[in-house]
MIDO-147379 format. One record per residue (C-alpha): residue number from 0; x negated, y negated, z; residue in one letter. Coordinates in steps of 0.25 Angstrom, whole numbers. Example, Ala and Ser with C-alpha at 12.3 -4.5 7.8 and 13.67 -1.06 7.14 Angstrom:
{0, {-49, 18, 31}, A}
{1, {-55, 4, 29}, S}
***
This chain:
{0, {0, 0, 0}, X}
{1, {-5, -13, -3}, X}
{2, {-10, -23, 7}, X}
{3, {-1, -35, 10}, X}
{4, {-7, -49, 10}, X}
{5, {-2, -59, 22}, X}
{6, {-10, -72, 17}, X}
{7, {-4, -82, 7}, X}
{8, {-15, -84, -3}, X}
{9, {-22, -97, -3}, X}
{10, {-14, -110, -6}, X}
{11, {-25, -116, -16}, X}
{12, {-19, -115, -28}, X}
{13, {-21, -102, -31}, X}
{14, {-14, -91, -38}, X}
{15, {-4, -89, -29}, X}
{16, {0, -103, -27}, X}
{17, {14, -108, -29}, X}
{18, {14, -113, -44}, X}
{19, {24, -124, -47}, X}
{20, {34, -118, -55}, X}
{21, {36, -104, -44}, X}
{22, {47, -107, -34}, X}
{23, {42, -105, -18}, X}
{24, {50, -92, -19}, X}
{25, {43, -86, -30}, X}
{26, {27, -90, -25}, X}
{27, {33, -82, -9}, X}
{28, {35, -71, -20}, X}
{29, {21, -74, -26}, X}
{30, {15, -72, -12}, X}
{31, {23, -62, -8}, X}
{32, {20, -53, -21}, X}
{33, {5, -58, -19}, X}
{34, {4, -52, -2}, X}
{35, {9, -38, -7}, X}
{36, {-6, -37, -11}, X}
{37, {-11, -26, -22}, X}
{38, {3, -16, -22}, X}
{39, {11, -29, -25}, X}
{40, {22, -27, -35}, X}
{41, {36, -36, -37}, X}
{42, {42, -24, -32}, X}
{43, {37, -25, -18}, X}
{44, {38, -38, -19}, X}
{45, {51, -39, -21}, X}
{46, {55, -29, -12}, X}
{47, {47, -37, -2}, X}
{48, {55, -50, -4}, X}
{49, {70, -43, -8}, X}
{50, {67, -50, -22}, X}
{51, {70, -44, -35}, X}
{52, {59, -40, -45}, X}
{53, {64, -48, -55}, X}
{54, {64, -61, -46}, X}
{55, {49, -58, -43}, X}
{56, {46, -52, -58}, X}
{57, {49, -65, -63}, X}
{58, {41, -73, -53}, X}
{59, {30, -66, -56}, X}
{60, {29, -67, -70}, X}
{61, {34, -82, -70}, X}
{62, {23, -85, -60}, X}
{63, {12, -75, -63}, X}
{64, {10, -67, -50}, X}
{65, {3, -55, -56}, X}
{66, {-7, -66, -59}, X}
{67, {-7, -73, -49}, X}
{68, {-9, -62, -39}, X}
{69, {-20, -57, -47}, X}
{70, {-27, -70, -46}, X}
{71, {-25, -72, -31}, X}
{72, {-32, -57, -31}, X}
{73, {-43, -60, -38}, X}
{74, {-45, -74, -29}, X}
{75, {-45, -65, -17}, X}
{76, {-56, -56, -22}, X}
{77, {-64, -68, -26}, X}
{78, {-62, -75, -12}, X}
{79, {-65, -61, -5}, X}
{80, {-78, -60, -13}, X}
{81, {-84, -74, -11}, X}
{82, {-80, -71, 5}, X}
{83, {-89, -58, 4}, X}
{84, {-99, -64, -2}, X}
{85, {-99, -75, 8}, X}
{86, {-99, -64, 19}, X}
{87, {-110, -58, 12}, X}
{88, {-120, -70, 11}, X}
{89, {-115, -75, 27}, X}
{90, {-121, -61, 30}, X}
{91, {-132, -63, 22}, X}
{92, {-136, -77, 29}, X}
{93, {-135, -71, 43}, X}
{94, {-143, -59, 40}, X}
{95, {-154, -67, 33}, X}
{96, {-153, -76, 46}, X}
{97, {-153, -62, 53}, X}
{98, {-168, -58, 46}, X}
{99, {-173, -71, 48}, X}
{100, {-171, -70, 61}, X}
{101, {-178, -57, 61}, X}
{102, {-189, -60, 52}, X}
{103, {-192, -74, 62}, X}
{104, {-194, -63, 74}, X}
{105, {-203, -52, 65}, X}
{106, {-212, -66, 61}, X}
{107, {-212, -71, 76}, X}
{108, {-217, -56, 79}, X}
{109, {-226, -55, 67}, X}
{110, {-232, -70, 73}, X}
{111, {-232, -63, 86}, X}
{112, {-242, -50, 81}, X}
{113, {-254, -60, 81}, X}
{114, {-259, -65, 93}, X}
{115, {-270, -72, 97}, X}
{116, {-281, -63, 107}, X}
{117, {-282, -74, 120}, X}
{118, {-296, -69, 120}, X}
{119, {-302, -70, 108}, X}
{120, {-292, -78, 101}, X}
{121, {-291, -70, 89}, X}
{122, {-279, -66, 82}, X}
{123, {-275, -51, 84}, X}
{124, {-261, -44, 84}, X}
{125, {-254, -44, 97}, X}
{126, {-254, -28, 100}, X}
{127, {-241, -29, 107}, X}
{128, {-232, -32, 94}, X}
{129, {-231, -21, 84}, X}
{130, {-233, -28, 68}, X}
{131, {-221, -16, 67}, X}
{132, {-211, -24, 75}, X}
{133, {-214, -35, 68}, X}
{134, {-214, -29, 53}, X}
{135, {-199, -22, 58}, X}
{136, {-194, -34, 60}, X}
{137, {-197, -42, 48}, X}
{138, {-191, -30, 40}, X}
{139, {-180, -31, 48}, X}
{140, {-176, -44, 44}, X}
{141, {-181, -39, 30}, X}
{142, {-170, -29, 30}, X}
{143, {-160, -38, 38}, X}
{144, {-157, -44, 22}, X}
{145, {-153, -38, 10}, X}
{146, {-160, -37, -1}, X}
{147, {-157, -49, -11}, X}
{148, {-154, -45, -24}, X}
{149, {-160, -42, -35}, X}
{150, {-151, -53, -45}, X}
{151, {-143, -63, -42}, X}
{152, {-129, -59, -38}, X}
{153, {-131, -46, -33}, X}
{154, {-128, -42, -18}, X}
{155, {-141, -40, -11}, X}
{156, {-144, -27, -6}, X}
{157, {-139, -25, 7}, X}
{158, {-144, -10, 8}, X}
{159, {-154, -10, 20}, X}
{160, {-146, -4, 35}, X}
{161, {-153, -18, 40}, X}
{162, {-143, -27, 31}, X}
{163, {-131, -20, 35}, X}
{164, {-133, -23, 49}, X}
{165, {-122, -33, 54}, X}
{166, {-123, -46, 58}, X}
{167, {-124, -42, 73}, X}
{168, {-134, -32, 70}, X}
{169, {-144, -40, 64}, X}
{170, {-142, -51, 75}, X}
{171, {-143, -43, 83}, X}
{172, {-156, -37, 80}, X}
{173, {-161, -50, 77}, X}
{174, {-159, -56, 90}, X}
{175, {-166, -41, 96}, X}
{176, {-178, -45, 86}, X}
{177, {-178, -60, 89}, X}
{178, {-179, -56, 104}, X}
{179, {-190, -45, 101}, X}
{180, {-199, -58, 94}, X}
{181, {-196, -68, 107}, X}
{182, {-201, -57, 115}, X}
{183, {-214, -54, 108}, X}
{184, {-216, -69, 107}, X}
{185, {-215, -69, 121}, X}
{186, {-227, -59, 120}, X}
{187, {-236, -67, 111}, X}
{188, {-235, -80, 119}, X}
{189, {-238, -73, 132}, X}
***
């Protein structure tokens, strides 16, 4: 059975909208023919509103429904589109925030691996900070973004198990990496 729509489609003008020459009674119709959703048929309709099929046949061919409705339908694919793709690059912004954030605490560690020996003030490796910790967290925030495509257009590849962490996951593991950097700049200063 087909799914019943609630909502009144936009007032701006657009394919549903009241057009001069259609009385009040006859755009309700419109609307009403419009919220049956893909299973619609005048049939239904009519059965709906206790109006006869002729009555509405004639409305909809002197006012275009069939066309109309297909026309609404295609605006509300294309609106559904462009608010995925805006979901998409709102996602993408926070995780590139998220991997800068990443790589910012892999640098302050990769900083941190050289010290300077108090006693003969040479430059040495601090033995107490793996380079390993340092060159996980730096892919980390690598893996954190997708790949970007190879043309313009296409969907970068999002194929990697670190990408497809949520958003709460990847703040998390930030803030646990950020944390892990502060305490080993607590190391080098002491």
């Amino acid at each position: 059975m087909g799914q019943t729509r609630t909502l009144a489609p936009s007032s701006d003008g657009g394919p549903l909208a009241r057009r001069p020459d259609e009385s009040r009674v006859a755009h309700e119709a419109l609307l009403a023919y419009w919220r049956l959703g893909p299973d619609r048929s005048l049939r239904k309709l009519g059965k709906q509103l206790g109006k006869h099929l002729s009555q509405l046949a004639g409305w909809s061919s002197a006012h275009q429904w069939q066309q109309r409705v297909r026309e609404q339908e295609e605006r509300e694919r294309q609106e559904a589109s462009a608010d995925q793709r805006t979901v998409r690059e709102e996602t993408r912004r926070r995780r590139e925030a998220n991997a800068e954030q990443v790589e910012r605490v892999a640098m302050a560690g990769l900083r941190s691996l050289i010290v300077r020996d108090p006693e003969t003030g040479e430059m040495r490796f601090d033995e107490q900070i793996k380079p390993t910790g340092i060159a996980s967290l730096m892919r980390i925030a690598e893996l954190l973004l997708p790949t970007p495509p190879e043309r313009p257009g296409e969907e970068a590849d999002e194929g990697n198990p670190l990408a497809r962490l949520s958003d709460k996951d990847v703040q998390k593991l930030s803030e646990i990496l950020e944390e892990a950097g502060d305490e080993q700049d607590d190391k080098t200063e002491d």
